[in-house]
C-alpha positions as CSV (number, residue, x, y, z in Angstrom):
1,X,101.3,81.4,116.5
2,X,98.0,79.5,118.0
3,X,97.8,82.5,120.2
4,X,97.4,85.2,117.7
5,X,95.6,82.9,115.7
6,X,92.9,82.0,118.5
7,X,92.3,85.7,118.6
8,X,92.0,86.1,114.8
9,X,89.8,83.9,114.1
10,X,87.1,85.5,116.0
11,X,87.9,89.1,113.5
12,X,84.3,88.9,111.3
13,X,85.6,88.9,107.8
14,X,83.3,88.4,105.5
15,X,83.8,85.6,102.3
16,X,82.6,87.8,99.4
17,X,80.3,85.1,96.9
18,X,81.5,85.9,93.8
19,X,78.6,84.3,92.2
20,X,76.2,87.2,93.8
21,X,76.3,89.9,91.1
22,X,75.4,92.3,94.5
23,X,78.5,91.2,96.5
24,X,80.7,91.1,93.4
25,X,79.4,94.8,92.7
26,X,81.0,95.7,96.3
27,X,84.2,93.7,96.0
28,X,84.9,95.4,92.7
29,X,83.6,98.6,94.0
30,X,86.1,99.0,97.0
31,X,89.0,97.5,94.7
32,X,88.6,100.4,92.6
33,X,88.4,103.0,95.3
34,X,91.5,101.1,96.9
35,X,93.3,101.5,94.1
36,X,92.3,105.6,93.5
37,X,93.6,105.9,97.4
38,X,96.6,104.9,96.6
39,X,96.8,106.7,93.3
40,X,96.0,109.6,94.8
41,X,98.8,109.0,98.2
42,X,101.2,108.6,95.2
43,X,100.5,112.1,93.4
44,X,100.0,113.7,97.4
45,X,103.6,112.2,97.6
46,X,104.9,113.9,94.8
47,X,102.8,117.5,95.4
48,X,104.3,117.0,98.8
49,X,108.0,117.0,97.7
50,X,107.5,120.0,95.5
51,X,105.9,121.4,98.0
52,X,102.9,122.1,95.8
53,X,100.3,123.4,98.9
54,X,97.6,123.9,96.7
55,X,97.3,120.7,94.5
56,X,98.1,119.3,98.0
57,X,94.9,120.5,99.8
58,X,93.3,119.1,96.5
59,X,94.5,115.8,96.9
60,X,93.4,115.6,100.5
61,X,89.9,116.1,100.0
62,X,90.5,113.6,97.4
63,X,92.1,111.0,99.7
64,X,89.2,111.8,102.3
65,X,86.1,111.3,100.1
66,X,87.9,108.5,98.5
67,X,88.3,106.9,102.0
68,X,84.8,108.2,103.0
69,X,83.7,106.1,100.4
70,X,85.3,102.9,101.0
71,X,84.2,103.4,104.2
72,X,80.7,103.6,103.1
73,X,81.0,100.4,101.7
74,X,82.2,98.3,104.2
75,X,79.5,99.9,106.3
76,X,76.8,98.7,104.0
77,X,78.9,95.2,103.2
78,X,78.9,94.4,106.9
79,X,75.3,95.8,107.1
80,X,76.2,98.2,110.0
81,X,74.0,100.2,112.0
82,X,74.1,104.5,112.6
83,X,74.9,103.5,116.1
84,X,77.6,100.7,114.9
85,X,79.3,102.9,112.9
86,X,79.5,106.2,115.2
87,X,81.4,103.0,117.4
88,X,83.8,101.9,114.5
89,X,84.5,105.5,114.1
90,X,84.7,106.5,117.4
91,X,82.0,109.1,117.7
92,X,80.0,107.6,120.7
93,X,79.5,110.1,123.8
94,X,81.2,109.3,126.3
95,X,78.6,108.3,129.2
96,X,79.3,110.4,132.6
């Protein structure tokens, strides 16, 4: 375990302060749009099985903004530059 741990340790998460109104906004702000992601995998689950293709394109855009979103937020929680986040998302050019 020390050797996964030496390597985990070094991950940046960040301690929310739960006594900052701002950083309390966030936590509870990405809890909720957690928990409408996985409302909305539940009812994409179910279209899926009924093979609803409609209500299932619906729910996709859903999933995506909702994810979009909680993106967004970590972005602005880890205070994240344009350039950072084209990294974290995988959108640099490649350099020739």
């Amino acid at each position: 375990m020390r050797f996964i741990y030496q390597y985990l340790e070094r991950i940046p998460i960040r301690r929310i302060n739960f006594a900052d109104p701002a950083e309390k906004r966030q936590h509870d702000e990405i809890v909720a749009r957690v928990n409408e992601m996985l409302e909305l995998q539940k009812e994409y689950a179910a279209a899926a099985r009924e093979k609803f293709a409609d209500r299932m394109d619906a729910l996709k855009r859903r999933i995506d903004a909702a994810d979009a979103a909680i993106d967004a937020i970590v972005y602005r929680l880890y205070d994240l530059s344009a350039e950072e986040i084209r990294v974290v998302e995988g959108k640099m050019e490649k350099v020739k």
